[in-house]
LUMKE-924706 format. One line per 4 residues: their letters; for each residue z, y, x of N, C-alpha, C. Coordinates in steps of 0.001 Angstrom, whole numbers. Example, Ala and Ser with C-alpha at 12.3 -4.5 7.8 and 13.67 -1.06 7.14 Angstrom:
BEGIN
as> 7800/-5690/13190/7800/-4500/12300/7800/-3300/13200  7080/-2250/12850/7140/-1060/13670/7870/30/12900
***
This chain:
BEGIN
xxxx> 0/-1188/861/0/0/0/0/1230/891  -781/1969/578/-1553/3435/1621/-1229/4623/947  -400/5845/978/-1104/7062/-74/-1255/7932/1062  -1816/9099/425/-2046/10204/1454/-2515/11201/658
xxxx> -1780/12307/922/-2185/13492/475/-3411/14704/1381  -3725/15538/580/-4834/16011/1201/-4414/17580/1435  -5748/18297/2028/-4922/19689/2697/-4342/20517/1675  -4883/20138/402/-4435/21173/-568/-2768/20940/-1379
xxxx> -2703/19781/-1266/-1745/19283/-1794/-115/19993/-1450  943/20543/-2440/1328/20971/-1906/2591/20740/-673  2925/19533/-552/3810/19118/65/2822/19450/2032  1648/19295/1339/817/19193/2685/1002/20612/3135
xxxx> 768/21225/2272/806/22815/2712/2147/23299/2983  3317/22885/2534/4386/23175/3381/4860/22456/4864  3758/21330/4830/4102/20579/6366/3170/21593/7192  1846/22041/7006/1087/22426/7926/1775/23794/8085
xxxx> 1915/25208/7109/2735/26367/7390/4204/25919/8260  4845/25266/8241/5993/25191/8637/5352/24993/10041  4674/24108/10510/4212/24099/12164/3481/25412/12640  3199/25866/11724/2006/26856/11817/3225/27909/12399
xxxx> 3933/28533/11802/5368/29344/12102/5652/28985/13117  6177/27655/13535/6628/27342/14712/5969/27605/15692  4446/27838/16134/3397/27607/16714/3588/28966/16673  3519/29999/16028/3482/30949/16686/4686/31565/16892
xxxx> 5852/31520/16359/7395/32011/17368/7123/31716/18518  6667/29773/18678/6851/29842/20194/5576/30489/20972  4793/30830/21000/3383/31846/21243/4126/32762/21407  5538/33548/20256/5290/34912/21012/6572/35076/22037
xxxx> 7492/34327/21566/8572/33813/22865/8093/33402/23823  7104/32346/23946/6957/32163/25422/6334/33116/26026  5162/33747/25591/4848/34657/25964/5796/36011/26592  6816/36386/25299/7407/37586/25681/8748/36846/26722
xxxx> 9490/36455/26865/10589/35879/27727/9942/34779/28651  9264/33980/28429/8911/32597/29099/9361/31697/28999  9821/31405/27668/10903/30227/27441/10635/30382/25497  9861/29140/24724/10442/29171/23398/11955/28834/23018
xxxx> 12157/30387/22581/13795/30442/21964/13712/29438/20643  15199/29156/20592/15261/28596/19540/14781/28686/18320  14680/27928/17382/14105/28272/15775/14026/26587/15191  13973/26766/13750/13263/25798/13178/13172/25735/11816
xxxx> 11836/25911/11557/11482/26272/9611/11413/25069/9233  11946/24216/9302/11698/22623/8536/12168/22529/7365  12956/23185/6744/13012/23521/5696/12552/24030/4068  11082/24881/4959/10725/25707/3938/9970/24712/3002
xxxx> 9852/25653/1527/9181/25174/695/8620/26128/-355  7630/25866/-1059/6527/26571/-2220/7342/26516/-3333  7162/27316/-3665/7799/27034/-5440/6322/27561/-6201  5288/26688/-7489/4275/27261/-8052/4258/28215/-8797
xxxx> 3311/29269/-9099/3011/29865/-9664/2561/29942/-11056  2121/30914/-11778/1253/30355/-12630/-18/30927/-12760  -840/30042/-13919/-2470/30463/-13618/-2923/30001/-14982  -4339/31143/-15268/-4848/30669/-16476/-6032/30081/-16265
xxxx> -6583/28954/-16494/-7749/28584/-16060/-8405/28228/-17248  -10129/28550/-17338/-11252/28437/-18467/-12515/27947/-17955  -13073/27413/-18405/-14212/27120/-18110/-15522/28029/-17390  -15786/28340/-16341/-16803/29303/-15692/-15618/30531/-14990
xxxx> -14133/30348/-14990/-13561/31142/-14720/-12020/30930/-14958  -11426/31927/-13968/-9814/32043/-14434/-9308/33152/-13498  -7731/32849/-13558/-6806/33338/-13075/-5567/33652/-12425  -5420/34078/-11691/-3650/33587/-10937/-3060/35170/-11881
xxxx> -1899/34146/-12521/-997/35109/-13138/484/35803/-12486  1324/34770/-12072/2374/34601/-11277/1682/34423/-10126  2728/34568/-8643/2535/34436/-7651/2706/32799/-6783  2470/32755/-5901/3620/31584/-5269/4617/32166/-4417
xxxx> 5512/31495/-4640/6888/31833/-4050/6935/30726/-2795  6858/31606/-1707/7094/30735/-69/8444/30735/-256  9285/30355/-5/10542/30121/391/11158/29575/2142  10656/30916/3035/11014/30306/4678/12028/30100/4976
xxxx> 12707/28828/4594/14273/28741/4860/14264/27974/6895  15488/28679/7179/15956/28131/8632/16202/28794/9482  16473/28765/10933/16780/29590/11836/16049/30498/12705  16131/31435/13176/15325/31978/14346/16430/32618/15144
xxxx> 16215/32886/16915/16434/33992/17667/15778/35611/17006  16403/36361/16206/15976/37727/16522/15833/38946/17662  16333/38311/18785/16307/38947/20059/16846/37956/21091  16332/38511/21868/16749/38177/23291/17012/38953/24334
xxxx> 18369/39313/25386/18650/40214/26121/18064/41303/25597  18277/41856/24434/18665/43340/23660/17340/43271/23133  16248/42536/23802/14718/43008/23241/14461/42802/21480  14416/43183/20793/14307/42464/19076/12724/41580/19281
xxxx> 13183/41068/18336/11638/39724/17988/11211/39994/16156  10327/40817/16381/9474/41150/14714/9436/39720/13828  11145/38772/13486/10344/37376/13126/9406/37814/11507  10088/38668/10767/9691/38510/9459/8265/39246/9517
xxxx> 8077/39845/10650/6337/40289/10714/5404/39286/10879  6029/38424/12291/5351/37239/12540/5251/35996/11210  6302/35833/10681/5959/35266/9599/5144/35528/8281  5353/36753/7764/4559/37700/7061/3004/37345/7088
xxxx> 2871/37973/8367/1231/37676/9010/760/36057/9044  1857/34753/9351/1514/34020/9496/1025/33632/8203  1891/33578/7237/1985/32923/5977/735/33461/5064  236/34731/5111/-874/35158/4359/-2111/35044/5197
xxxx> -2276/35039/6714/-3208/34077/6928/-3616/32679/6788  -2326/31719/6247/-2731/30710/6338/-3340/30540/5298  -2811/30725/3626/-3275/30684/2297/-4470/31668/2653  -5304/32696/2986/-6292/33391/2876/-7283/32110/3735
xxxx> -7100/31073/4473/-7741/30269/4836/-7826/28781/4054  -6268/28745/3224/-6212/27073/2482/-6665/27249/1669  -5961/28870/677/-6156/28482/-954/-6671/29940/-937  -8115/30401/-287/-8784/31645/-674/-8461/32297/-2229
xxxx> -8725/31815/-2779/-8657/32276/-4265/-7421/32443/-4687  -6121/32313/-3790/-4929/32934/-4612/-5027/34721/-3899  -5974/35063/-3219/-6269/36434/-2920/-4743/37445/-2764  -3454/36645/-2164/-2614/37595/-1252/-1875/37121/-2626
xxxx> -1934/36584/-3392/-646/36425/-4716/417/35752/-4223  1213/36293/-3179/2235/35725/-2608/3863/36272/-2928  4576/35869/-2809/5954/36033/-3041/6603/35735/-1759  7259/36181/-745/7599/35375/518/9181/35828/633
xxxx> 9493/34900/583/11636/35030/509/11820/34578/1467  13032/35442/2535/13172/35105/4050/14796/34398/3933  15129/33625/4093/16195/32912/4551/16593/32446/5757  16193/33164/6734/16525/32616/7956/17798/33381/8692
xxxx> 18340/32381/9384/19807/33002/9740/19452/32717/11728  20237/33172/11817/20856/33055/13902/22309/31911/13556  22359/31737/12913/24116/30959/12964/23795/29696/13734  25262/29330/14725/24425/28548/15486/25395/27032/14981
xxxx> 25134/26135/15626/25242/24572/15145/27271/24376/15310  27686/23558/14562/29360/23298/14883/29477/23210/16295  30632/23740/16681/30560/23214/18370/30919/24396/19213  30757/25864/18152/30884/26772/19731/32659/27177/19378
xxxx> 33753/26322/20306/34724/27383/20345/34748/28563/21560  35420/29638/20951/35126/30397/21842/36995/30511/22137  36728/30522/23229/38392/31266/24133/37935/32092/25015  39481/32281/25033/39355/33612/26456/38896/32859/28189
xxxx> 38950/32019/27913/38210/31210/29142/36751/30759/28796  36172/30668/27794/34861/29844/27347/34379/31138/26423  33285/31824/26872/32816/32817/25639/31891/31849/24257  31775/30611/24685/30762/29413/24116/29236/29936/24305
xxxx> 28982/28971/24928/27635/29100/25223/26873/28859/24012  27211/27870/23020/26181/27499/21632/26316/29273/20884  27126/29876/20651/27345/30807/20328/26011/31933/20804  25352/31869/21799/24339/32242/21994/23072/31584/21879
xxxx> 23054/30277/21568/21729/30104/21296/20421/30601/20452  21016/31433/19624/19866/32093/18815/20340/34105/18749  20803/34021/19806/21204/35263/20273/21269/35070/21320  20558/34823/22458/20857/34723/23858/20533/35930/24560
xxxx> 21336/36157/26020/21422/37272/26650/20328/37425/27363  19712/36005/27729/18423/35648/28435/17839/34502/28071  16720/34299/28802/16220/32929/28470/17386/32319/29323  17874/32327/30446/18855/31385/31309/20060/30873/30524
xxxx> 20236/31269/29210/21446/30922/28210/21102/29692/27809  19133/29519/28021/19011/28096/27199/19244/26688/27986  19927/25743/27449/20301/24745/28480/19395/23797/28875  18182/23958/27669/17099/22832/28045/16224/23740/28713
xxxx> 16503/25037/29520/16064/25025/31043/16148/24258/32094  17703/23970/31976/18178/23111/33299/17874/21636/32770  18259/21075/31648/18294/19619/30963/17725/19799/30043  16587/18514/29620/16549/18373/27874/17403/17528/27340
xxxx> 17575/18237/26486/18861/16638/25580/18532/16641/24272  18711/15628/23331/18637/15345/22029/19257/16515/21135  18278/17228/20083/19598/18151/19120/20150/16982/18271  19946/15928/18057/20375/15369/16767/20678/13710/17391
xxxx> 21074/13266/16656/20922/11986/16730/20052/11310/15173  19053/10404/15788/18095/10686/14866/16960/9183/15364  16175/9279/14432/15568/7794/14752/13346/8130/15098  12802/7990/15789/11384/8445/15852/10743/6675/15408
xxxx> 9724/6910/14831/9092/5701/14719/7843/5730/14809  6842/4698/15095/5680/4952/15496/5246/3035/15338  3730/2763/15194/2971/1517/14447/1936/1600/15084  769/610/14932/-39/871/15835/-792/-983/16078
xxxx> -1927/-1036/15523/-3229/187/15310/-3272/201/13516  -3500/1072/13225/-3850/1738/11726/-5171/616/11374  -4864/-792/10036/-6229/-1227/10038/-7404/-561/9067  -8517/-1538/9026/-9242/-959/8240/-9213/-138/6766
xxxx> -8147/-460/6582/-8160/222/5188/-7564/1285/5227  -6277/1220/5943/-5518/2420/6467/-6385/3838/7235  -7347/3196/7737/-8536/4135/8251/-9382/5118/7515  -9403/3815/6100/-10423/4298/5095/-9968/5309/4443
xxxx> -8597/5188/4079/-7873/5974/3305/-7901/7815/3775  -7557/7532/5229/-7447/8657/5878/-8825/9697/5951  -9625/8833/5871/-11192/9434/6479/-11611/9698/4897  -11209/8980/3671/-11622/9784/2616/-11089/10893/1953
xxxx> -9693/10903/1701/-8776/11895/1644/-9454/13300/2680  -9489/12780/3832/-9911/14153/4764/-11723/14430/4165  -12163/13642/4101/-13401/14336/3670/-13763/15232/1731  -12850/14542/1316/-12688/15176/-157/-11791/16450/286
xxxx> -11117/16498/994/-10276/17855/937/-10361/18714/1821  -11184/18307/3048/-11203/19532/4120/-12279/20232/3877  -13041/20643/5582/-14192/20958/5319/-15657/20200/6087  -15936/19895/4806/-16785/18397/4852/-18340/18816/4510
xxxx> -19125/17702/4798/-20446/18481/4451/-20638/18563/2539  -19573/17229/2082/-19745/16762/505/-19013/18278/-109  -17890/18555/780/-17276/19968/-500/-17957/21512/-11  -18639/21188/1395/-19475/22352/1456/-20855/22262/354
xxxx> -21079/21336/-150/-22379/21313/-966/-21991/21064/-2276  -20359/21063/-2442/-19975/20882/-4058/-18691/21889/-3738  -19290/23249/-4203/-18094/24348/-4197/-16828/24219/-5318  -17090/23376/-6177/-16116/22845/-6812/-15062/22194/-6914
xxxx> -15188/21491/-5616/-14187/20155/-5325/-12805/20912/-4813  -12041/21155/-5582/-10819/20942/-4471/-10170/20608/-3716  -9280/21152/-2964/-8318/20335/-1786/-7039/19728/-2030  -6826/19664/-3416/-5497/18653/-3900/-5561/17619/-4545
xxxx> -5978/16780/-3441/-6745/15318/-2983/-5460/14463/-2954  -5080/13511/-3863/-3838/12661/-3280/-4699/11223/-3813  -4539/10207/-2707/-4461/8891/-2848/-3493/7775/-3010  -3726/6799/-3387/-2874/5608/-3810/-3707/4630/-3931
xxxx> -3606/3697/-2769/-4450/2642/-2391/-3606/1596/-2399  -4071/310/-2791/-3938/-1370/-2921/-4336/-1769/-2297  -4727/-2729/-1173/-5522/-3733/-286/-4696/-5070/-420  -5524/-5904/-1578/-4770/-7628/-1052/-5907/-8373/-1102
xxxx> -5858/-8765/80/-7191/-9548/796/-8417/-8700/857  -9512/-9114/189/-10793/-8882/-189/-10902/-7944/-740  -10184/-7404/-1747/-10056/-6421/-2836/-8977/-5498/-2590  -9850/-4678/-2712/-9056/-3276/-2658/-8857/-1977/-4136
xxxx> -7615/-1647/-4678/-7415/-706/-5807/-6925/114/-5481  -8007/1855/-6115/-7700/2903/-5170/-7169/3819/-6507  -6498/4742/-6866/-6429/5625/-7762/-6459/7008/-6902  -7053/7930/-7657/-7311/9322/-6666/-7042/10536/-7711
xxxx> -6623/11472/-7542/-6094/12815/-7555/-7650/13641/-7139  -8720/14101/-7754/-9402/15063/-7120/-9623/16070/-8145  -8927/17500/-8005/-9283/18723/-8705/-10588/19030/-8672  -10824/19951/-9999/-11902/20782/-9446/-11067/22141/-10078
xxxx> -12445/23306/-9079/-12177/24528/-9444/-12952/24994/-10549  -12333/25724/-11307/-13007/26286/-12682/-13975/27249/-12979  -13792/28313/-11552/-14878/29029/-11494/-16487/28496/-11663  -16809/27075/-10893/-17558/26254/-10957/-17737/25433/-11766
xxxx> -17317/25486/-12621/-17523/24137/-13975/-17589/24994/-15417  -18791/24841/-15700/-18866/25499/-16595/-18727/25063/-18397  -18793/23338/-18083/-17622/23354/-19444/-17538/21800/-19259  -17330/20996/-20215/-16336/19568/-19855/-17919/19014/-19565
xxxx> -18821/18968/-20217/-20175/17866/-19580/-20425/18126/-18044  -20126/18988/-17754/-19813/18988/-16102/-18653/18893/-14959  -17450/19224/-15839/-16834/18600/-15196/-16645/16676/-15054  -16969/16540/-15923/-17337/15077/-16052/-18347/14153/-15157
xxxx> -19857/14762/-14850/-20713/14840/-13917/-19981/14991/-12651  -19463/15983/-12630/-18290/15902/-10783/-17863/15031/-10995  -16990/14633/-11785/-16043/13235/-11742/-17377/11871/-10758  -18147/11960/-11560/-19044/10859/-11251/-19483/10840/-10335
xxxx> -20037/11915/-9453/-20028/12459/-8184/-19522/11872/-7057  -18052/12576/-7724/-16799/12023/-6638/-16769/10077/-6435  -16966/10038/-7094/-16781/8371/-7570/-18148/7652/-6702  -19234/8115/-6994/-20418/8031/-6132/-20226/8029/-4541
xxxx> -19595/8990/-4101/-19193/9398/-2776/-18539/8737/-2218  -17184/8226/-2974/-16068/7118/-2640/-16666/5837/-2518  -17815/5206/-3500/-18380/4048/-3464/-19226/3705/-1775  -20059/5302/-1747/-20483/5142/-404/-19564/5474/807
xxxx> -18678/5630/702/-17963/6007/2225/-17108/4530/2557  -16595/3695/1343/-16863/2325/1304/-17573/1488/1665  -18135/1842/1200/-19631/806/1467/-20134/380/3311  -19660/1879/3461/-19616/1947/5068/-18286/1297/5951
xxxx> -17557/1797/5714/-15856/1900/6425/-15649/6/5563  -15583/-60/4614/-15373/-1493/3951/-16024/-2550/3648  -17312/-2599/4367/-18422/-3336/3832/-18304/-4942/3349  -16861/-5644/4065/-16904/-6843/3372/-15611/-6781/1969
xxxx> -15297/-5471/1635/-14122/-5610/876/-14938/-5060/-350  -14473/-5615/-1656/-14765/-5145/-3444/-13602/-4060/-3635  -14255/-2798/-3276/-13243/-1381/-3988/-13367/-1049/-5480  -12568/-1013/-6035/-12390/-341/-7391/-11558/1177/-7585
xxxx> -12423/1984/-7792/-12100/3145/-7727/-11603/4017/-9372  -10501/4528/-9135/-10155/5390/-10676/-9637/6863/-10065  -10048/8034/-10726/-10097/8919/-10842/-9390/9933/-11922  -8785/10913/-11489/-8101/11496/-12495/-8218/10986/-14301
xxxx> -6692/9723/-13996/-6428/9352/-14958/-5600/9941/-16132  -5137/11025/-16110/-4409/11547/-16504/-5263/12447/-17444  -6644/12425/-17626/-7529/13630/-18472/-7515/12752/-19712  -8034/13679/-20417/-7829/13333/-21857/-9125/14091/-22505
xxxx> -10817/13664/-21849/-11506/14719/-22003/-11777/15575/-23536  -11203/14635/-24286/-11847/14973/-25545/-10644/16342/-26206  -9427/16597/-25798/-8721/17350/-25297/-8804/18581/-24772  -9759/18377/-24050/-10130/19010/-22543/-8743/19173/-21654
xxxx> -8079/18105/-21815/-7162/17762/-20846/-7468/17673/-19637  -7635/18078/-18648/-8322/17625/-17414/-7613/18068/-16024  -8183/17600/-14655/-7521/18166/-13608/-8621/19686/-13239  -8579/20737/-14073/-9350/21974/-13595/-8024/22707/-13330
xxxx> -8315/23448/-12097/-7479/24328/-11398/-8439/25612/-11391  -8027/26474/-11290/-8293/27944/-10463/-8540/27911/-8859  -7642/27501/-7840/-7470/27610/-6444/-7971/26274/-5765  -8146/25114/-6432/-7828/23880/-6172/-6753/23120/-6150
xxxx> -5483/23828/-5869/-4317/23207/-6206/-3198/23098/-6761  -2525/22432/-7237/-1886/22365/-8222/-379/23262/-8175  -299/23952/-6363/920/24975/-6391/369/26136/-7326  -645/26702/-7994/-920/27611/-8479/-581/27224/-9752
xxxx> 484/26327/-10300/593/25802/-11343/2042/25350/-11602  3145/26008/-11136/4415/25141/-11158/4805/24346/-10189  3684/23494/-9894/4079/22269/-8231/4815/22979/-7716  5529/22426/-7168/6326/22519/-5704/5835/21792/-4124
xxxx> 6176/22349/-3489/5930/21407/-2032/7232/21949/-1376  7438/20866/-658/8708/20650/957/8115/19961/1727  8479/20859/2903/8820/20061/4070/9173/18403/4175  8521/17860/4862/9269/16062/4763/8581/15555/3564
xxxx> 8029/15605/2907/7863/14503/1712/6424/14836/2105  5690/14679/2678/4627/14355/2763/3789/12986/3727  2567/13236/4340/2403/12644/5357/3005/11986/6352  3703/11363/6699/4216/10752/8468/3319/11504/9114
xxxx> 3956/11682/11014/2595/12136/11540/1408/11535/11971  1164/10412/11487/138/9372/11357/-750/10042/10582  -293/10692/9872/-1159/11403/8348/-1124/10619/7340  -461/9449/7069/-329/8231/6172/984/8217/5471
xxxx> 1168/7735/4351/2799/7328/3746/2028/5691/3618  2992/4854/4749/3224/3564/4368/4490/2786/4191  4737/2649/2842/6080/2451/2686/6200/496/3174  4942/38/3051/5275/-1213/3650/4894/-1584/5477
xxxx> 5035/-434/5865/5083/-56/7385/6272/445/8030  6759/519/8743/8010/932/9588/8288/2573/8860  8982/3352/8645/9182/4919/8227/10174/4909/8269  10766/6297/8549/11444/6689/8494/11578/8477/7910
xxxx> 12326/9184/7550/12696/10165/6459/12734/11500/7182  12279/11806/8461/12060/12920/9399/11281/13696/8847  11319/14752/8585/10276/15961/8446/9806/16600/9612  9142/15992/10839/8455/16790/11454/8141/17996/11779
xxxx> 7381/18267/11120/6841/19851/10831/7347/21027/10449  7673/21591/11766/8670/23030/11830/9648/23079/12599  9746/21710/13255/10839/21976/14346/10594/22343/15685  11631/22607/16042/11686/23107/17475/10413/22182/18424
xxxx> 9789/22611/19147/9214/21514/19950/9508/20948/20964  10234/21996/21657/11439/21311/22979/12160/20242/23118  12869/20045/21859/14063/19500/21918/14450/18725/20719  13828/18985/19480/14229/18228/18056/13650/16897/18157
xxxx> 14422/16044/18223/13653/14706/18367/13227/14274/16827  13120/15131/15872/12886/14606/15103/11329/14930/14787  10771/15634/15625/9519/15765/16118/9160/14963/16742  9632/15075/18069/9155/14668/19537/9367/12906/19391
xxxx> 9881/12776/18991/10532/10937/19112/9355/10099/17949  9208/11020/16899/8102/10180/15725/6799/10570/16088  6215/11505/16769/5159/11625/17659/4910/10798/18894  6274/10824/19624/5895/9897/21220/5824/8060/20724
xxxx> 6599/8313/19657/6869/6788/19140/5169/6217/18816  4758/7020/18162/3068/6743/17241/2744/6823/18340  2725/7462/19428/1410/7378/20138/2016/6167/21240  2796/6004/21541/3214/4841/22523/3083/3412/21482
xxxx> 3458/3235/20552/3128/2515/19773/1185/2193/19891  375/3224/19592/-951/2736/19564/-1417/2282/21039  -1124/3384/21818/-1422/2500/23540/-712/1142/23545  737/869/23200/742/-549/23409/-170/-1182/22809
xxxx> -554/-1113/21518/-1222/-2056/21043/-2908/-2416/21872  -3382/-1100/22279/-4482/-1202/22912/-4224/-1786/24399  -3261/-1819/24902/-2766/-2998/26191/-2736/-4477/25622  -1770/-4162/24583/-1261/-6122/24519/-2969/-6573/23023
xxxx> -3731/-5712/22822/-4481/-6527/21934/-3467/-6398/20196  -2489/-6376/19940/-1529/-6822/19552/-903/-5585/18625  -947/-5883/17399/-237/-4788/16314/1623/-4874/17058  1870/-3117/17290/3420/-2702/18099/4159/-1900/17126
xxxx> 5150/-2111/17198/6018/-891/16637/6887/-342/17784  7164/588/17870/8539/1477/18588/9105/2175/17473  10505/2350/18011/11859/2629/17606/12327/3350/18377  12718/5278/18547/13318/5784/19440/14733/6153/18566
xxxx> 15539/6039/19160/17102/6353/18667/17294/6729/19492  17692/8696/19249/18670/9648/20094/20005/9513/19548  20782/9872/20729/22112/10300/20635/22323/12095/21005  22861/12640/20102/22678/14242/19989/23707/14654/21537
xxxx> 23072/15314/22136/23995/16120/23220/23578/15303/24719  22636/14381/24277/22239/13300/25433/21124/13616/25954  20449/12872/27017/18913/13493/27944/18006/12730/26676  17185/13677/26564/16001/13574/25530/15260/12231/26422
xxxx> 14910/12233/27428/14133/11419/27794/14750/10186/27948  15701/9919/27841/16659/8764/27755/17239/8353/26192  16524/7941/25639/17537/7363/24292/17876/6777/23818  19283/6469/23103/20422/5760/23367/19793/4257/22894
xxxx> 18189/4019/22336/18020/3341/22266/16577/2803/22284  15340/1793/22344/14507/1991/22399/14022/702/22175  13638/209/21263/13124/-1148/20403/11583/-1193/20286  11115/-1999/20778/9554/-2284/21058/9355/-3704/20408
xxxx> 8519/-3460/18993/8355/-5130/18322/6670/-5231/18573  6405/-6416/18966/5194/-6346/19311/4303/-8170/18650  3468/-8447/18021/2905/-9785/17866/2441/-10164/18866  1926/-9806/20490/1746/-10388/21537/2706/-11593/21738
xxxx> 1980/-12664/22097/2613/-13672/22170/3203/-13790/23707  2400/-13505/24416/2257/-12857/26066/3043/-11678/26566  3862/-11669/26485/4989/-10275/26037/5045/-10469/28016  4207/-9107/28377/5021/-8692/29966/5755/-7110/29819
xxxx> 7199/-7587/29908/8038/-7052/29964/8163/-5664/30883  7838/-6013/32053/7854/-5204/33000/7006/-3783/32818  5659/-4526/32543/4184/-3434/32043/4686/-2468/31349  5492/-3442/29484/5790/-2436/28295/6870/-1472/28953
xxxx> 7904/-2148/30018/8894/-634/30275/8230/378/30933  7024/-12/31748/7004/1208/33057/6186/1929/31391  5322/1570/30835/4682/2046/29905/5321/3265/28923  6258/2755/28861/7486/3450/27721/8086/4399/28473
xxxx> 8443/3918/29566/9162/5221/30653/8086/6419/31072  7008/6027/30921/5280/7085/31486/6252/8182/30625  5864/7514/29216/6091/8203/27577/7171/8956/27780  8338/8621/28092/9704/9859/27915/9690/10613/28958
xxxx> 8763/10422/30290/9036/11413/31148/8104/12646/30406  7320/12044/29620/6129/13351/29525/6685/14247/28335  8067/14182/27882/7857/15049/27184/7980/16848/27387  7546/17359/28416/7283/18833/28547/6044/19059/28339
xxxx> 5150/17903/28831/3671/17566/28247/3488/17905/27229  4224/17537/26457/4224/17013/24688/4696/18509/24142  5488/18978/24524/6213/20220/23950/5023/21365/23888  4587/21004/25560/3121/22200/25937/1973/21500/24753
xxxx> 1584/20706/24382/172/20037/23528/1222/21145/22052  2216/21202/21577/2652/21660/20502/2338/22611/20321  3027/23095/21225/2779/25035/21209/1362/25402/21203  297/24925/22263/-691/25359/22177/-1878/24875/21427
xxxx> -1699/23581/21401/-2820/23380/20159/-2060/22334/18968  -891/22137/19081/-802/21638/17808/-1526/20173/17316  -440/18967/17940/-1092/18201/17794/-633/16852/16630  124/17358/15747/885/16393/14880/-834/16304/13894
xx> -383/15009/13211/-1739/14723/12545/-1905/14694/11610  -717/14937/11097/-568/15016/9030/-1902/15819/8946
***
């Protein structure tokens, strides 16, 4: 069992903004000090709007409400840090690129605090150093200058290799919702694309989520025609990616055409409508929800990149996970378990399940050890291009 949501979707859109924020605090911290200060929006979430939608046309009535909940540094050694500009700017560039057509109908509520984690007493001998972490006097206040260590104690997981169907899933979802040659030539299609796939044996049962926009549909005999479309498209991207498997495909089941019950949106997605999205309930960073696969309940997207293993550990995990498998031949799982206050690259635990029958021991450690030394590697791929895969 496979689902996957697509770019429009809104849980998706609070995983991608939340990195998106992060990505640029640390852009303008490293830049301005040389060190990303602390932060982490993992938190935030959409609350929907509302919208009137008609046939050949509509409307955004209400706004969406961002909700940026979490921490930031507002300065460093006296300098201030513009966060609510940087966020501001971030957040209405991103929707002027996801969901064009909500045209700036934003609401953006700042909740972010400096308060720092349990732990700082302060005496007249100890000013507490945690006490400055999101107020620091310098970058030299931060300790994962000198050491990285775990913020949390916390579990990373990672699988490996993704099979054929798991492939399929991913590559159709992304082509119904990004930017594809099928939704560049059908301005209609939206991006709040969610799947729910079956594979037992031979046969595969898919149910799909695909909006359209209303501006483009000019009354139910065409939105109906898209339906068929879409269904057409899915048969062939099958046909390719699945050629010995029987797909059965269903499509916004929930219409009621005679009604005109249907999935027509305004924006493409369904936050312009009440939805909600958070942080964490979306994608793994596989880009997949497999609940009959290894998971675990991390929200990724928005944390620190330095140091939150609840990033760094379900990223290094997936990708050490797929290189093993491409060594041993052999479907792998990894298991990273931090202990909070401990060396990041060391953690307190590290479980490698592998179907190789041929298990060399020696190979999988130096292999696994490559993996935890690199994570400054990993921190640098974050900041600058952003490499989680939801």
């Amino acid at each position: 069992m496979v689902e996957r949501k697509g770019l429009g979707h809104p849980d998706t859109l609070s995983d991608h903004l939340a990195e998106r924020l992060s990505q640029v605090y640390s852009h303008y911290t490293r830049e301005r000090f040389g060190a990303v200060l602390h932060h982490n929006f993992d938190k935030l979430a959409l609350l929907g709007g509302s919208s009137e939608v008609r046939y050949g046309g509509g409307e955004m009535r209400d706004p969406v409400r961002v909700l940026v909940n979490g921490r930031a540094a507002y300065a460093c050694g006296g300098e201030e840090i513009p966060v609510h500009r940087l966020i501001e700017d971030t957040v209405r560039a991103f929707f002027a690129e996801r969901l064009p057509e909500l045209d700036g109908g934003l609401s953006i509520e700042f909740n972010i605090t400096s308060n720092s984690s349990p732990g700082a007493v302060v005496t007249e001998a100890n000013t507490g150093e945690r006490t400055r972490w999101f107020a620091p006097s310098s970058v030299e206040d931060l300790r994962e200058r000198r050491v990285l260590v775990a913020n949390d104690t916390s579990l990373g997981t990672g699988w490996g290799p993704a099979n054929p169907f798991e492939s399929f899933v991913r590559e159709l979802v992304d082509h119904l919702s990004g930017d594809s040659e099928f939704t560049r030539a059908h301005p209609w299609c939206g991006s709040d694309v969610k799947l729910m796939g079956y594979a037992d044996g031979e046969e595969v049962d898919v149910v799909l989520c695909v909006p359209q926009k209303s501006r483009y549909v000019a009354n139910r005999e065409e939105y109906l025609a898209n339906k068929e479309t879409v269904l057409a498209e899915c048969r062939k991207l099958a046909d390719r990616l699945l050629p010995e498997t029987t797909v059965h495909f269903r499509i916004n089941v929930r219409d009621i055409p005679e009604k005109d019950e249907l999935y027509l949106t305004y924006t493409g997605s369904s936050i312009e409508s009440g939805d909600e999205g958070v942080v964490g309930r979306g994608n793994r960073v596989n880009g997949l929800i497999t609940p009959l696969r290894p998971m675990n309940m991390e929200g990724a997207s928005g944390k620190n990149p330095v140091y939150h293993v609840g990033k760094l550990y379900n990223l290094a995990a997936t990708r050490l996970a797929n290189r093993l498998a491409e060594e041993t031949g052999s479907y792998t799982e990894v298991h990273l378990v931090s202990a909070t206050g401990q060396r990041l690259d060391r953690p307190w635990r590290v479980l490698v399940r592998t179907a190789d029958t041929d298990i060399q021991t020696d190979k999988i450690q130096a292999i696994v050890m490559e993996s935890l030394d690199a994570f400054p590697t990993l921190t640098d791929e974050l900041v600058n291009q952003g490499v989680l895969l939801a």
